[in-house]
N, C-alpha and C positions, 0 to 999 in steps of 0.2 A: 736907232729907230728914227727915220723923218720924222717931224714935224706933225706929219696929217694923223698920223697913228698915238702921237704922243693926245692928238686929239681928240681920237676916237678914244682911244685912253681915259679920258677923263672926261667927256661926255658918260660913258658907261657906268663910270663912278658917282654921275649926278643923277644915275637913273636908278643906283639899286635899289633904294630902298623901295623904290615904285613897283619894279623887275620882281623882288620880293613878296611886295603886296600881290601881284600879279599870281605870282608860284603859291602864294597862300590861300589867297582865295579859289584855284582850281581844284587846288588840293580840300579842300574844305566842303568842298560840293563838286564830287566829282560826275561827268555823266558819262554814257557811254554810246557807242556807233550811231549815229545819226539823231543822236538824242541832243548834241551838245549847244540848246538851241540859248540857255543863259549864257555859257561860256561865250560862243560867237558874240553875244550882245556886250559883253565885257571889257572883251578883246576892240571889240568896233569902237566902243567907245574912249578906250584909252586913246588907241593910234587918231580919231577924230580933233581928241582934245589935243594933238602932238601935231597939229595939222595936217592931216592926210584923207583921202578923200576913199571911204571903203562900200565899196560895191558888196553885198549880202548875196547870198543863191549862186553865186556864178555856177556855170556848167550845168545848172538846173538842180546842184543838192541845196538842200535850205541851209544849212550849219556851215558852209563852204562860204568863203570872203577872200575878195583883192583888195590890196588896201596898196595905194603912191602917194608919197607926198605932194598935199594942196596943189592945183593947178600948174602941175608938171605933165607935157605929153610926155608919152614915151617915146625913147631912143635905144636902139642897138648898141653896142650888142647890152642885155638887161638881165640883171642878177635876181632870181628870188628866193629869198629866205622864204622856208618852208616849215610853219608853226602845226607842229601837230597837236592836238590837246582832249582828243575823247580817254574815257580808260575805262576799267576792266570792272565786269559786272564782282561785286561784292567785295573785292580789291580797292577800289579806288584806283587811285594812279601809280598803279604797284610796277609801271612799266616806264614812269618819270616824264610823261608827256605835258605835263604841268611846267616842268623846265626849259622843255623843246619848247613851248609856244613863248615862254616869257624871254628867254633866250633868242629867239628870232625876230620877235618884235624890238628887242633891246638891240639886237644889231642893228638894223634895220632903221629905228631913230639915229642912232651915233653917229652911221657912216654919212647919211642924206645932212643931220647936221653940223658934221666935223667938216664935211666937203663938200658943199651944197652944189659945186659943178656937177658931182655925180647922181646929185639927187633924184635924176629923171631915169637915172638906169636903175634905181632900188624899187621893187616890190618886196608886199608881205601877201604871201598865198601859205590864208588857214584851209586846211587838209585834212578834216573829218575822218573818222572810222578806220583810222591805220589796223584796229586791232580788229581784224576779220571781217571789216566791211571792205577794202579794198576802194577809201574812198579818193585815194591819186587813180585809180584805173575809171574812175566816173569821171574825173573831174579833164583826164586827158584826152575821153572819151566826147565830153564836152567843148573842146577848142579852150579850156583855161589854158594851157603849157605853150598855145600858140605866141610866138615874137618873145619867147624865155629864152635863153641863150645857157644858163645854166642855173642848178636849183645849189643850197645848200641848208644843209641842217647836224644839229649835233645832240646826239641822244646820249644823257645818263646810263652809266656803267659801272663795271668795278675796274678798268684798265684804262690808258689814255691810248687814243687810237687815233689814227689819220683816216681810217679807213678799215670795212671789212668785206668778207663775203659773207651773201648771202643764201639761202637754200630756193629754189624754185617750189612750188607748192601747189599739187592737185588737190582740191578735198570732194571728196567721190562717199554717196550712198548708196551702200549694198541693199539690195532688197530680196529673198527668197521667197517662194511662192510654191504648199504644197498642198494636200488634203487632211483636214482634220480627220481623228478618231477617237472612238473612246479609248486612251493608252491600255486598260485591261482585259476591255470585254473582245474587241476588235481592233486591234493594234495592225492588224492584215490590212486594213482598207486606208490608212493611213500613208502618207509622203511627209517624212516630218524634216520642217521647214528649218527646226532650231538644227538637226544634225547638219544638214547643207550648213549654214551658219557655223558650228564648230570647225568640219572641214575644211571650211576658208579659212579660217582664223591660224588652225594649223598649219593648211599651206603657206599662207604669209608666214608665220613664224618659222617657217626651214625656209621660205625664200630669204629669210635674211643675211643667213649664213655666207650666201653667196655675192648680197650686195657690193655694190664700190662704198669704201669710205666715206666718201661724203654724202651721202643718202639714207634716208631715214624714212619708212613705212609704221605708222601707230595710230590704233581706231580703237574703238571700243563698240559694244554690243548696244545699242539703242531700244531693241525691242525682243525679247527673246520667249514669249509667250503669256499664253492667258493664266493658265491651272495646267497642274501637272498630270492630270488625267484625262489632258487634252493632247492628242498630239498636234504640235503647231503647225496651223498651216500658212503661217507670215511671222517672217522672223527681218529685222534691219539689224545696219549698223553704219558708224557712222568714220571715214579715215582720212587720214593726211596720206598721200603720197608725195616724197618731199627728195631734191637731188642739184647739189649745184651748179650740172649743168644741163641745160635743157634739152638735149638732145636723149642725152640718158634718162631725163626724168618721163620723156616719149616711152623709151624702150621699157623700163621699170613699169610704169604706169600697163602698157600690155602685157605685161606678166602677170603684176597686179588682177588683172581682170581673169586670164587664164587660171588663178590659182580658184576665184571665184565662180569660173562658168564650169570647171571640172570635178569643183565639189557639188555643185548645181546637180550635173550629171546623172554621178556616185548617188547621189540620196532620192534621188526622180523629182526631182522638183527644178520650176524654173527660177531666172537669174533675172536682175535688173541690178543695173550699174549706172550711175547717174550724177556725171560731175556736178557739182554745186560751185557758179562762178560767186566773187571774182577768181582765175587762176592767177597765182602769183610765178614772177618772175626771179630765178638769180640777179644778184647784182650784179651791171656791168660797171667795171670802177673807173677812177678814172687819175692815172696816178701822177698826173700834170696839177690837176686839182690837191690833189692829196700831200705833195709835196710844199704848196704853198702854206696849207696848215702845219706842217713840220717843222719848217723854218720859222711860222708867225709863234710856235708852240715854245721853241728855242730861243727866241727874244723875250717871250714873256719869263723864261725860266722853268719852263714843266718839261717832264721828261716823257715818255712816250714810252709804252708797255708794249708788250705782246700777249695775244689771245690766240692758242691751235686752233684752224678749224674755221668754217662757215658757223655761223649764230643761228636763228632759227630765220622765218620768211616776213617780206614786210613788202607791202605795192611800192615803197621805194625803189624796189629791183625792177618793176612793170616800168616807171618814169625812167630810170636812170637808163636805159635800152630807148625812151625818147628826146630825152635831154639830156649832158651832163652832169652828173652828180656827187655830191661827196657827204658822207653821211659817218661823220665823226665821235669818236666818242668820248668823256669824259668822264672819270674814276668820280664815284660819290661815296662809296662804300666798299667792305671786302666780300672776297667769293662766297662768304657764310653766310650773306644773306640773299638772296637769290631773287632776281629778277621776275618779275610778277609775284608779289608777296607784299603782304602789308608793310612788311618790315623796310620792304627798297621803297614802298611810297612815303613812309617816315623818313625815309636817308632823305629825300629832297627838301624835307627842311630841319635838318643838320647844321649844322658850321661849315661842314664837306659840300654838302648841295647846295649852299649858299653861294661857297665859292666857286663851284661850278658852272654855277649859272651866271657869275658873273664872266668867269675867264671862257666860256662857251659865247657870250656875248661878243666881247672884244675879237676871240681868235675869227670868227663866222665874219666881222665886220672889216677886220683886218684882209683878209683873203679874197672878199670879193674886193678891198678896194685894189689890192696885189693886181687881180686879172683885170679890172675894170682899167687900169692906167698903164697896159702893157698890151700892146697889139702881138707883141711876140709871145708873150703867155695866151692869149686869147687865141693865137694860130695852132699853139703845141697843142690846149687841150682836145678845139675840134678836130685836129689831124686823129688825135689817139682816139679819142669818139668814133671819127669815121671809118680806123681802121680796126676798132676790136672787136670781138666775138660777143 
């Protein structure tokens, strides 16, 4: 290991207990999708007191922040560590976003003060609403991602990972529309809205039979009537259509609606379909990136798991299709306790999630300084960027 990394090394190690206070206090009061208006103030104010200078609101959301070190312009090509930190209604941070944001700041200090040449090429871009607000697809929508060259971040798990796939994701509301009646006296004059509704529901469940593997369709019924001596005439519901690659999740997605305009039909009653943005995208990986955390993973001494399979959907896949990305993962706990659960928001402050968040700090700081001091890592990535699907 040079020198710069023995440094980043041990700057990281002057920061844990900080890194920690950071992970503890999100954990402690956690908020959710555009709510995370204390968090942001937290986070601003640590990286402020670390000398760096953080712009609040970028891209027009309020909880959204760029944060560079003190009176550095920027310069090309520029790395941002990408701090997520909303979590989950009644959960808390059962999704370990507490670690993503303390872990990205903690890089983010180390490397700008282990190698202060590079100082001008580190940002920190906080990223709101990961969990169903889609707040990287506002924030890319707003010109933040502009003069980024690549993002990186590394999310708590139960395996260590360089990298995964991820699912594409419609979420679409069904809406039926038929004529009430009294179910006993006059059930003839009646369109009843909840049978349309079942009919879907059944067609989707025999379309699954058919799906590709890596795709996955799951809704639930939203509204399914008033009183049962009413025949409904408005029934909703509410679904993920979800495929890791986007072309198919096209194709799936008009099935999807075919299952639902022909149970429409069958019951006489009309159909509304009605995607709810953001849509999220699969990941596009990127495995030039991917390999650098590999080898920084193999200096530290950790070994690197395996996970089957695409994970669920994140607006990580919407950026990483605008910028290169690498969205890592590290083991805090085993498969028994499951991801979105109170149980994995206690694993982040563990012994396990402790050191996670340290060694998530160093490998993230480690990797962009990899790509930041190699012109020929810097060409491999964007080539493979430019040429993947």
């Amino acid at each position: 290991m040079d020198s710069n990394k023995n440094e980043i090394n041990r700057q990281v190690d002057g920061l844990a207990d900080e890194l920690f206070t950071i992970s503890r206090q999100l954990y402690d009061h956690p908020e959710t999708a555009y709510q995370e208006h204390q968090t942001c103030q937290w986070l601003g104010e640590f990286l402020r007191a670390r000398d760096f200078d953080v712009d609040v609101g970028v891209g027009g959301v309020e909880t959204a922040f760029m944060a560079r070190p003190k009176g550095r312009p920027p310069r090309r090509p520029t790395v941002a560590f990408l701090a997520e930190y909303d979590a989950l209604p009644k959960i808390g941070h059962g999704c370990g976003h507490n670690l993503i944001a303390a872990s990205s700041i903690g890089a983010a200090i180390a490397l700008s003060s282990a190698v202060e040449e590079l100082a001008d090429a580190v940002v920190v871009i906080g990223t709101p609403a990961e969990e169903g607000g889609g707040g990287k697809v506002r924030l890319a929508e707003g010109g933040v991602f502009e003069g980024i060259d690549i993002g990186l971040l590394s999310h708590p798990g139960h395996v260590n990972l360089c990298g995964e796939d991820s699912l594409g994701r419609i979420k679409v509301k069904i809406e039926f529309l038929g004529q009430s009646a009294h179910a006993a006296s006059s059930p003839e004059y009646g369109r009843n809205a909840l049978d349309a509704m079942v009919g879907a529901y059944v067609h989707i469940a025999a379309l699954r039979q058919q799906m590709a593997q890596d795709s996955r369709i799951h809704g639930i019924i939203t509204h399914g009537g008033d009183a049962p001596n009413i025949i409904p005439d408005y029934t909703a519901g509410l679904y993920y259509v979800r495929s890791a690659r986007l072309d198919y999740l096209e194709e799936l997605f008009s099935r999807f609606e075919n299952c639902c305009r022909g149970a429409a039909l069958a019951a006489g009653c009309d159909c509304r379909v009605e995607i709810q943005p953001p849509s999220l995208e699969p990941m596009k990986r990127n495995l030039a990136l991917e390999r650098l955390w590999a080898d920084n993973m193999a200096e530290q001494g950790l070994a690197l798991g395996h996970r089957a399979g695409p994970n669920g959907s994140s607006d990580v896949g919407n950026l990483s299709r605008i910028i290169p990305v690498m969205q890592s993962r590290l083991a805090i706990c085993d498969q028994e306790v499951p991801i979105h659960s109170v149980g994995f928001a206690d694993a982040t402050q563990s012994e396990r999630g402790r050191k996670a968040l340290l060694d998530a700090a160093r490998l993230l700081a480690m990797t962009a300084y990899d790509y930041l001091v190699s012109p020929g890592i810097q060409k491999s990535v964007a080539e493979e960027f430019d040429s993947g699907v």
